[in-house]
C-alpha positions as CSV (number, residue, x, y, z in Angstrom):
1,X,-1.1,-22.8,5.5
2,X,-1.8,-20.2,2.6
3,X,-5.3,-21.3,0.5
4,X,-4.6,-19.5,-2.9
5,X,-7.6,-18.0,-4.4
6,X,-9.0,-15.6,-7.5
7,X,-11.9,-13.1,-8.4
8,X,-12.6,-11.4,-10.8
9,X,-12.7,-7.6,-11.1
10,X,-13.1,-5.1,-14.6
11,X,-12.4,-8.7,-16.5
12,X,-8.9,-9.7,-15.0
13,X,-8.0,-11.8,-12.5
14,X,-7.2,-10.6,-9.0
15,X,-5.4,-12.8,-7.2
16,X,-5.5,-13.4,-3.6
17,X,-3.9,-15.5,-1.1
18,X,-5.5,-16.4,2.4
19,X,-4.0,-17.2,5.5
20,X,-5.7,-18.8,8.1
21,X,-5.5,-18.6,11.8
22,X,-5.6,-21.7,14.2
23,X,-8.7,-21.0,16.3
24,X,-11.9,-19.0,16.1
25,X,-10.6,-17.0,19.4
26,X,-11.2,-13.9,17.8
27,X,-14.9,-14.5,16.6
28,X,-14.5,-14.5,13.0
29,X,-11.7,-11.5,12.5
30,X,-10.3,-10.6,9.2
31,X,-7.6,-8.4,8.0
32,X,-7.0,-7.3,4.5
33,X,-3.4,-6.8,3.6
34,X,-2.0,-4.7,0.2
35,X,1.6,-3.5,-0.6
36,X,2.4,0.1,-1.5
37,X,3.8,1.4,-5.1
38,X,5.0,-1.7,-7.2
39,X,5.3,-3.8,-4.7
40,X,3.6,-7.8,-5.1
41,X,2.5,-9.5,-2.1
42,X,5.5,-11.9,-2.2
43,X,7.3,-8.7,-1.4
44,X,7.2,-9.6,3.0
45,X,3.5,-9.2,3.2
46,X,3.3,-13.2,3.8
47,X,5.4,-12.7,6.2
48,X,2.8,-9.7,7.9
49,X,-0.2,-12.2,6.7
50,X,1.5,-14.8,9.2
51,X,2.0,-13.4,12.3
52,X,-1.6,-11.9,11.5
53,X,-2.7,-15.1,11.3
54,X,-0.9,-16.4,14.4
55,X,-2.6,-13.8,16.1
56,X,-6.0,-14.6,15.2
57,X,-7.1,-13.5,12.4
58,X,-7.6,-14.7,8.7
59,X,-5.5,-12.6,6.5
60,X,-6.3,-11.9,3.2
61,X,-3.0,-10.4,1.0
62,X,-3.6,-9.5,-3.1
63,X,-1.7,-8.0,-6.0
64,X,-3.3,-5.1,-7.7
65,X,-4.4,-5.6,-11.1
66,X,-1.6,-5.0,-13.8
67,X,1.1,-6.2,-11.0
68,X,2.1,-9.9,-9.6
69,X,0.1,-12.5,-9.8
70,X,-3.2,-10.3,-10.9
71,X,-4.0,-10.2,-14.8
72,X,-4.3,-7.1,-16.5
73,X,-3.1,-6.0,-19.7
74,X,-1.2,-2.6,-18.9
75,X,1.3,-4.5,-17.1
76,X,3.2,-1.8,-14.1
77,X,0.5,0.8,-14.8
78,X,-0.6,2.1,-11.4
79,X,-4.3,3.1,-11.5
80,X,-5.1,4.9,-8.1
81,X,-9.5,4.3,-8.5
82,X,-8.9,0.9,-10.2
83,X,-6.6,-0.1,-6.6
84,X,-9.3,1.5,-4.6
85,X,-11.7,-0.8,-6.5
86,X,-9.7,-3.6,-6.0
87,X,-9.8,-2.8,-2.4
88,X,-13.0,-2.6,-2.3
89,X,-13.5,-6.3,-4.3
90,X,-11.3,-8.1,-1.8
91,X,-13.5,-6.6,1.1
92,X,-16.7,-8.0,-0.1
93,X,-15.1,-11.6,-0.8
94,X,-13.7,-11.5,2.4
95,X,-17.1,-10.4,4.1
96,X,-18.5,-13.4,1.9
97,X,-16.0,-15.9,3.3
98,X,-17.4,-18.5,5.5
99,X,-16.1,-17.8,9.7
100,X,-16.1,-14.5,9.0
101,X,-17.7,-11.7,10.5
102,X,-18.4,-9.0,8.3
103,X,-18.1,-6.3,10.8
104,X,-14.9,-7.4,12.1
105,X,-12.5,-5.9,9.2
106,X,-9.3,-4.3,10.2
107,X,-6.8,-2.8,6.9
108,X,-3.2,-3.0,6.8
109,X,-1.3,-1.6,4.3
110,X,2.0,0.5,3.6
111,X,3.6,3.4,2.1
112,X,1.9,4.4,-0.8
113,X,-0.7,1.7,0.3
114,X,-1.0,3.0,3.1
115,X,-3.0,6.3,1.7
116,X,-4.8,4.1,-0.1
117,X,-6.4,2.1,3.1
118,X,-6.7,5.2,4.5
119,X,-9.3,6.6,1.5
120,X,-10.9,2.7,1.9
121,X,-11.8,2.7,5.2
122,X,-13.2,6.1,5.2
123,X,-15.2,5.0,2.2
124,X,-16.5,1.8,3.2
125,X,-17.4,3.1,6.9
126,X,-17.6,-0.3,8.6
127,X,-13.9,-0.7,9.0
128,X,-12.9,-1.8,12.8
129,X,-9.0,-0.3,12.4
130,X,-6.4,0.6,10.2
131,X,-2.6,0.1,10.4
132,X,-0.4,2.2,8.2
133,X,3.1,1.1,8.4
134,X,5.3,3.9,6.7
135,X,2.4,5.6,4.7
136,X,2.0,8.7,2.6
137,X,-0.3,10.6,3.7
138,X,0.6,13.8,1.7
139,X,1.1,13.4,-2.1
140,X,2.8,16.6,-3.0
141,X,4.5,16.9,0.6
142,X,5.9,13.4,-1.3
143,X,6.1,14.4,-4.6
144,X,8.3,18.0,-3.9
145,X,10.6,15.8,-1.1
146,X,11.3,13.3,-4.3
147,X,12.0,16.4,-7.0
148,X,14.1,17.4,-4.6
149,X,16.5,14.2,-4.7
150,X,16.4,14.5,-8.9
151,X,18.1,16.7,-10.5
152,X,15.9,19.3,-12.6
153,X,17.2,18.2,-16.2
154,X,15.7,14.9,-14.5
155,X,12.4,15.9,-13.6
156,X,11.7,17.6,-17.1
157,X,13.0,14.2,-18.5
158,X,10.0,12.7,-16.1
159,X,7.4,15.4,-17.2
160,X,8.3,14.5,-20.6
161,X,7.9,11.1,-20.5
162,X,5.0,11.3,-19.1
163,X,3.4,13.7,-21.9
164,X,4.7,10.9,-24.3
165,X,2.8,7.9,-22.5
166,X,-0.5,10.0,-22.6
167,X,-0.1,10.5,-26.0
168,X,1.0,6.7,-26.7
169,X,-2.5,5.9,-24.6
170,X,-4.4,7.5,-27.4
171,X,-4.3,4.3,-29.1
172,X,-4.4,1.8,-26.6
173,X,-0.7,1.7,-25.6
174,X,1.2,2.0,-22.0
175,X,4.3,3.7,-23.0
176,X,7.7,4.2,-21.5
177,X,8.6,2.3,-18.5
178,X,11.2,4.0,-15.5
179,X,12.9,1.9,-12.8
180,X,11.4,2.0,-9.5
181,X,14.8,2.4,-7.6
182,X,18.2,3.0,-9.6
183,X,21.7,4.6,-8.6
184,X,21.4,7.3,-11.0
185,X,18.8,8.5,-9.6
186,X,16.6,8.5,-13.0
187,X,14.0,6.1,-11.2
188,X,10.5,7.3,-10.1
189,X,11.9,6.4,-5.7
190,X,14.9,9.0,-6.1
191,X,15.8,8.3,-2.2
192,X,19.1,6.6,-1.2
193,X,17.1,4.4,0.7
194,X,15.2,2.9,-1.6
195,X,17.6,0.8,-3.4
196,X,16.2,-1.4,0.1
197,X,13.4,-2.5,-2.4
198,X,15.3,-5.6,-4.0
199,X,15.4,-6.9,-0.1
200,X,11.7,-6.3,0.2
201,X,10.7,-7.6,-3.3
202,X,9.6,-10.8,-3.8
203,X,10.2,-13.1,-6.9
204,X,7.3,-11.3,-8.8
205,X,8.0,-7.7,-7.9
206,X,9.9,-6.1,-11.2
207,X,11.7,-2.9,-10.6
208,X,9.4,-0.4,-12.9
209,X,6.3,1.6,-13.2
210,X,4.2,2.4,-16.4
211,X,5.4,6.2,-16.7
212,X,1.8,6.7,-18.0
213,X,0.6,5.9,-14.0
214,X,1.5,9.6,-13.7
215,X,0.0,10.6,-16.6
216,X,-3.4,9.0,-16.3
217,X,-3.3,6.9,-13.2
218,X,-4.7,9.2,-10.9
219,X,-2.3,9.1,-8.3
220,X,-2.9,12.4,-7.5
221,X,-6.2,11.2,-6.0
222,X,-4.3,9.2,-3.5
223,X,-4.2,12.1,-0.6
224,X,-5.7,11.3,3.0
225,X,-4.7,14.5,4.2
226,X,-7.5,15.9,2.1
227,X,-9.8,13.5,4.3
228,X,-8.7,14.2,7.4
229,X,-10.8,16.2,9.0
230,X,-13.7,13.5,8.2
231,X,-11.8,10.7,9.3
232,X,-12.6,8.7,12.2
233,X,-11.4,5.2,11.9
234,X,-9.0,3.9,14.6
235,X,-6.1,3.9,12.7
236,X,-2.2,3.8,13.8
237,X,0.2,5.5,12.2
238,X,3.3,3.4,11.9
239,X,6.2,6.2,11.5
240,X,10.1,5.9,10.6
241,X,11.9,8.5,12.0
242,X,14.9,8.3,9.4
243,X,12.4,8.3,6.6
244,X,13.5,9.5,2.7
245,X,10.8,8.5,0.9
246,X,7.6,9.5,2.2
247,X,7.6,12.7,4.2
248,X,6.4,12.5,7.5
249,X,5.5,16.2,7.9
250,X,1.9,15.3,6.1
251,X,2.0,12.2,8.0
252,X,2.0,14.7,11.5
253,X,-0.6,17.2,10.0
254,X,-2.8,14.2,9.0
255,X,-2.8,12.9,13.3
256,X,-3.2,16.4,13.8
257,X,-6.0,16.8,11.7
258,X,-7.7,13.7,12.4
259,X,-7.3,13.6,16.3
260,X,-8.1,11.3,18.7
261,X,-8.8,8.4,16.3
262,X,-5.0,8.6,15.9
263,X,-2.4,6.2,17.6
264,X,1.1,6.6,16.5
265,X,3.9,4.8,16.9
266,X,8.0,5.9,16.0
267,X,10.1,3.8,14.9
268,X,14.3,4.6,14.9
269,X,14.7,3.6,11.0
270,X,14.2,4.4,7.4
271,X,11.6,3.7,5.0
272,X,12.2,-0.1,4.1
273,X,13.6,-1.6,7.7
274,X,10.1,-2.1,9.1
275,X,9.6,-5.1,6.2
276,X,12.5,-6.5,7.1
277,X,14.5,-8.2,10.3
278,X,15.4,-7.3,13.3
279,X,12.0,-4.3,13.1
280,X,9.4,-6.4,11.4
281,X,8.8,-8.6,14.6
282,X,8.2,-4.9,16.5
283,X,6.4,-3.5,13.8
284,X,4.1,-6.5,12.9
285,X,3.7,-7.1,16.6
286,X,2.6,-3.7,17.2
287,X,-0.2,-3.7,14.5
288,X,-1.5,-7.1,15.2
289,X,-1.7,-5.6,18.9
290,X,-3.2,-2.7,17.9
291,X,-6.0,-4.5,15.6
292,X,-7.0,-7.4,18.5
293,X,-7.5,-4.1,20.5
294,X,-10.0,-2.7,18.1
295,X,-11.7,-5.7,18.2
């Protein structure tokens, strides 16, 4: 049964929803779940916060401020240290939750999420395990492999843009808007692949970012690879072979980098198919065996 809950971070609302397993067999056991870029957590992370929950743990999923069901006034703006904040929020409500045991914390998230968990743990340093399903974990590895898939009167129109929604941000304003996905190819996820988002996406997940999240967001910031030689959170590495959207090279120079804390795990598929059927039972299986084993 999902318990739907709120706190409140910066002056918004960030909202959370909480899944709770059957039994106390795993002695108090939480997991914090967050998408990756755009994404709201009726995009399939329910369905992740479920078998989590079958599992046994209590799974705690949220939206990011300015997306979903969280408040925020810069609505699709993409704020890497605000997210990291957010993060860091949810871990102390969970920690404050009754039947739970505040050193018993594992992190799942994905894609451009999945950096994201990466930077938390390592900052919070009482994390039991991460689980990265399809992550980036090199931002401009990432950024040149989705230049590549735009044309370059494209990518000035982004760089353009972007100088535009700094400037409109002088004042208070959030500027242009592009589409996360789009056949043209004039969308912030260039790959093929990614058109797969409106079979993640859930009903509040809207198909743009705030062009100023590039120009002010920070999301350069959102770069394990820079941390990995510090690293040492268990943390498995949940990798698409057939990827086009994040590029696995950083993801393999990251495990090599961070060593033996590193399990990872290959999966014969692209980007998107490890959210959806017939992968999401391996891949949520996997990471729900992987947490109870850090446990």
């Amino acid at each position: 049964m999902m318990e739907v809950d709120e706190i409140n971070v910066g002056g918004d609302r960030l909202a959370l929803r909480i899944f709770r397993p059957r039994d106390n067999r795993l002695n108090g056991a939480a997991v914090v779940l967050a998408h990756g870029l755009s994404c709201t957590m009726d995009s399939r992370l329910f369905a992740f916060a479920e078998k989590f929950a079958e599992a046994g743990l209590t799974a705690i999923t949220f939206d990011y401020r300015n997306f979903g069901f969280s408040g925020g006034r810069l609505r699709q703006y993409i704020n890497v240290p605000n997210q990291m904040e957010d993060w860091h929020h949810v871990l102390g409500y969970a920690r404050g939750l009754p039947n739970i045991d505040p050193d018993r914390i594992v992190l799942w998230s994905t894609s451009f999420g999945g950096g994201l968990a990466t930077h938390v743990a390592n900052d919070d340093g009482n994390i039991r395990a991460v689980v990265a399903q399809c992550p980036m974990m090199d931002n401009p590895k990432t950024i040149k492999l989705g230049m590549s898939q735009r044309s370059p009167a494209q990518n000035n129109r982004l760089k353009r843009l972007a100088m535009t929604a700094a400037l409109m941000n002088l004042v208070g304003l959030r500027g242009p808007c592009l589409p996360v996905t789009d056949p043209s190819r004039m969308s912030i996820i260039p790959s093929d692949e990614s058109v797969k988002f409106h079979e993640v996406g859930g009903p509040m997940w809207i198909n743009k970012v705030a062009v100023l999240s590039f120009a002010k967001g920070e999301t350069h910031t959102n770069n394990p690879i820079q941390i990995a030689g510090e690293f040492n959170t268990p943390i498995m590495l949940q990798i698409c072979k057939k990827d086009e959207t994040v590029d696995n090279s950083g993801t393999e120079a990251f495990a090599d980098i961070a060593g033996e804390c590193v399990t990872k795990k290959y999966y014969d598929c692209g980007h998107f198919d490890l959210y959806l059927e017939p992968l999401f039972k391996n891949a949520s299986s996997d990471a729900a065996e992987f947490f109870i084993g850090n446990l």
